[in-house]
TILUMBA-272160 format. One line per 10 residues: number of its first residue (from 0); for each residue x, y, z of N, C-alpha, C. Coordinates in nm, 2 decimals, decimal comma. Layout:
NUM> X Y Z X Y Z X Y Z  ...
***
This chain:
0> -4,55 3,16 -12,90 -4,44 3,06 -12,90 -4,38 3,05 -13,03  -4,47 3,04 -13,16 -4,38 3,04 -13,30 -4,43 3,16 -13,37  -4,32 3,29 -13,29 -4,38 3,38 -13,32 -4,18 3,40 -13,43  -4,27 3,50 -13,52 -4,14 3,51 -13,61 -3,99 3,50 -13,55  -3,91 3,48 -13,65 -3,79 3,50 -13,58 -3,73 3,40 -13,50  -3,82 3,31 -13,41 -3,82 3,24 -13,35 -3,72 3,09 -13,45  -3,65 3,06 -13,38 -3,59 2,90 -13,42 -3,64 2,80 -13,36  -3,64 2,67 -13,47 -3,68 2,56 -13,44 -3,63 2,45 -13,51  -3,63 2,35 -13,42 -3,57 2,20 -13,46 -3,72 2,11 -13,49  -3,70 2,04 -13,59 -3,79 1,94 -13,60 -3,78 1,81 -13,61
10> -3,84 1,68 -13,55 -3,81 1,56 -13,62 -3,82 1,49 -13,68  -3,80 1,40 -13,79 -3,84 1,36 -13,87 -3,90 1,21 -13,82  -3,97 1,14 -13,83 -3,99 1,00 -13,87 -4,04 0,91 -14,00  -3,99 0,86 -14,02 -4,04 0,73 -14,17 -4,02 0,60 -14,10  -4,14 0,60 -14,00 -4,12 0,42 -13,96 -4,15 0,33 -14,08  -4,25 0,38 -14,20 -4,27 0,30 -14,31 -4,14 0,25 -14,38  -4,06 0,37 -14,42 -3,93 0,27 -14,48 -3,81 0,24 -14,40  -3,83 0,20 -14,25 -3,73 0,22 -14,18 -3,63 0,30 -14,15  -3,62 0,40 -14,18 -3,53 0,50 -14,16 -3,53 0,56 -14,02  -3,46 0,54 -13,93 -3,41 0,62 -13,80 -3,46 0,78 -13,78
20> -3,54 0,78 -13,72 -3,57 0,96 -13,66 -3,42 1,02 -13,73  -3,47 1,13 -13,74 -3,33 1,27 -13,75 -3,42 1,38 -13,73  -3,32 1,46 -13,67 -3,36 1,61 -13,64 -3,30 1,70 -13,79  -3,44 1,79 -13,80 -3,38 1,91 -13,95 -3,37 2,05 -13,84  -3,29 2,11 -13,92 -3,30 2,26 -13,85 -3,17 2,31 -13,83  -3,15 2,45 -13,76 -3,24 2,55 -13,69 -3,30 2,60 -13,85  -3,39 2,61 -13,80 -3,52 2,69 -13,92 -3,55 2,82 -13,79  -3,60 2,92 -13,92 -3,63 3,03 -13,88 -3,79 3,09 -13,90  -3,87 3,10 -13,77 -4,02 3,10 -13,86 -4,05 3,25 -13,91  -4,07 3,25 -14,01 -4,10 3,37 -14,12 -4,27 3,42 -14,07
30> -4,36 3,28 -14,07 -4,49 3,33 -14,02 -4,55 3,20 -13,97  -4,69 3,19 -13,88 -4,73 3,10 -13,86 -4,88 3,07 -13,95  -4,94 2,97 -14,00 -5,07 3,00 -14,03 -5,14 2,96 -14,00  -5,18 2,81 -13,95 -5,28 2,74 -13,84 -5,24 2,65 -13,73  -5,31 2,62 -13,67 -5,28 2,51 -13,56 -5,40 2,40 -13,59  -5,40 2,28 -13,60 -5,53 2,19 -13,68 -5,51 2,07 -13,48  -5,60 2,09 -13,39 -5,61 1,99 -13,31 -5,61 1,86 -13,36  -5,62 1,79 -13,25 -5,60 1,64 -13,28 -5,73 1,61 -13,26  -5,75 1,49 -13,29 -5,89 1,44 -13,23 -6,02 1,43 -13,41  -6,14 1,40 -13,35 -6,24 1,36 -13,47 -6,34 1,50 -13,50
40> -6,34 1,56 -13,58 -6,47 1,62 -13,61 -6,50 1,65 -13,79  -6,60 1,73 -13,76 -6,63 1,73 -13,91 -6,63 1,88 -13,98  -6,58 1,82 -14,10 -6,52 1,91 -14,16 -6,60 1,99 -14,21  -6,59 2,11 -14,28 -6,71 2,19 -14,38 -6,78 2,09 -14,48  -6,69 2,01 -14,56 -6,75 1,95 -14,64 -6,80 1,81 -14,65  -6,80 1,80 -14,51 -6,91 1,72 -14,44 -6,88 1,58 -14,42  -6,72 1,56 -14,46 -6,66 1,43 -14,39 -6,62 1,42 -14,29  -6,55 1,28 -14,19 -6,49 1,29 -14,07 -6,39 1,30 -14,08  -6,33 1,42 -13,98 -6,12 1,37 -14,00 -6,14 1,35 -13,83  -6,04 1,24 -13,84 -6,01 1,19 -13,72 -5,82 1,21 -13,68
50> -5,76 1,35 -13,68 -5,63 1,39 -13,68 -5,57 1,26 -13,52  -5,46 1,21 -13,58 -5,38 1,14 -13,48 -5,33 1,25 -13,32  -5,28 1,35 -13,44 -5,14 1,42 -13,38 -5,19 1,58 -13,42  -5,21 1,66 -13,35 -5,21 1,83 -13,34 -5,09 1,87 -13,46  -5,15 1,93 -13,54 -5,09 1,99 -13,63 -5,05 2,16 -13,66  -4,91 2,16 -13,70 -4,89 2,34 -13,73 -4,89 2,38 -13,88  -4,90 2,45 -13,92 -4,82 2,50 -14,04 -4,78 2,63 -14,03  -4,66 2,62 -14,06 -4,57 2,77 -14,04 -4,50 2,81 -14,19  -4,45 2,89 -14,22 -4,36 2,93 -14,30 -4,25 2,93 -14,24  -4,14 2,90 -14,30 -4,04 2,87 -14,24 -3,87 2,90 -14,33
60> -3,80 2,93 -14,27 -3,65 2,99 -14,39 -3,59 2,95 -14,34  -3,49 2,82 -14,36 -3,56 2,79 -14,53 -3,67 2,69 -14,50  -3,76 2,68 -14,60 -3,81 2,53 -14,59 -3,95 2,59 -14,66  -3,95 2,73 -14,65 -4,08 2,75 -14,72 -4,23 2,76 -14,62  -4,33 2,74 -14,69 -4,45 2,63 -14,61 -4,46 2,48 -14,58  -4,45 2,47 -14,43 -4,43 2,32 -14,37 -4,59 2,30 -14,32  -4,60 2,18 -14,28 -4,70 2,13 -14,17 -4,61 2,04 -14,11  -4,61 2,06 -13,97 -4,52 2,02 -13,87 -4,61 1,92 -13,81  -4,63 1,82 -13,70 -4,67 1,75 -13,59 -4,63 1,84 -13,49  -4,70 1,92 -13,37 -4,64 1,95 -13,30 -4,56 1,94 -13,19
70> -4,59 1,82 -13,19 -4,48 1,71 -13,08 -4,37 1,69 -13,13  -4,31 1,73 -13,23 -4,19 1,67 -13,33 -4,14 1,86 -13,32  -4,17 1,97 -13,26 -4,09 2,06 -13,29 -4,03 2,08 -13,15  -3,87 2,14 -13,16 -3,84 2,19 -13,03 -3,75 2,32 -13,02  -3,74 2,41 -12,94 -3,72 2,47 -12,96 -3,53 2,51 -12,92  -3,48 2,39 -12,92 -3,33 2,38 -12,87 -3,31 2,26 -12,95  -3,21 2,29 -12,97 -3,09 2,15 -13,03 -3,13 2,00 -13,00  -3,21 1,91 -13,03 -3,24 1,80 -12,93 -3,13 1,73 -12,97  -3,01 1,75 -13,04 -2,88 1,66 -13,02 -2,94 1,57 -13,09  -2,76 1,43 -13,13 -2,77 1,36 -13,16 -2,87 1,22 -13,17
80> -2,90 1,23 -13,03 -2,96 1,07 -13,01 -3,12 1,09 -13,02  -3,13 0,99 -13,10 -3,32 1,06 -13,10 -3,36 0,91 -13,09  -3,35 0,81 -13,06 -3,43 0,71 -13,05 -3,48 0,67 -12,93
***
């Protein structure tokens, strides 16, 4: 699915400083490097992470190396209205 080449839209949220969702993109993915599930377990070094939200990290042109939410990427224009 985020195999190179591939375009994507992502969206942003900051409910901390109020700022309204917006969409960034088309980005182009260069490469992908992990997928991190959601959910609680334990790490190598021996703490608990309890992830909200399924996580990506990709390379991406432009933008470099991201870690995305993967509920926040799409793969078409989600348009103006995002609320």
């Amino acid at each position: 699915m985020l195999a190179p080449g591939r375009r994507i839209w992502h969206i942003v949220h900051d409910r901390d400083y109020g700022i309204k969702p917006f969409k960034v993109g088309p980005k182009i993915i260069v490469g992908k490097l992990r997928f991190h599930p959601a959910g609680k377990y334990k790490h190598e070094s021996g703490h608990w992470i309890d992830r909200k939200k399924s996580l990506i990290q990709v390379y991406t042109d432009p933008g470099g190396f991201q870690t995305l939410a993967a509920a926040d990427i799409h793969f078409k224009d989600p348009g103006a209205n995002l609320e």
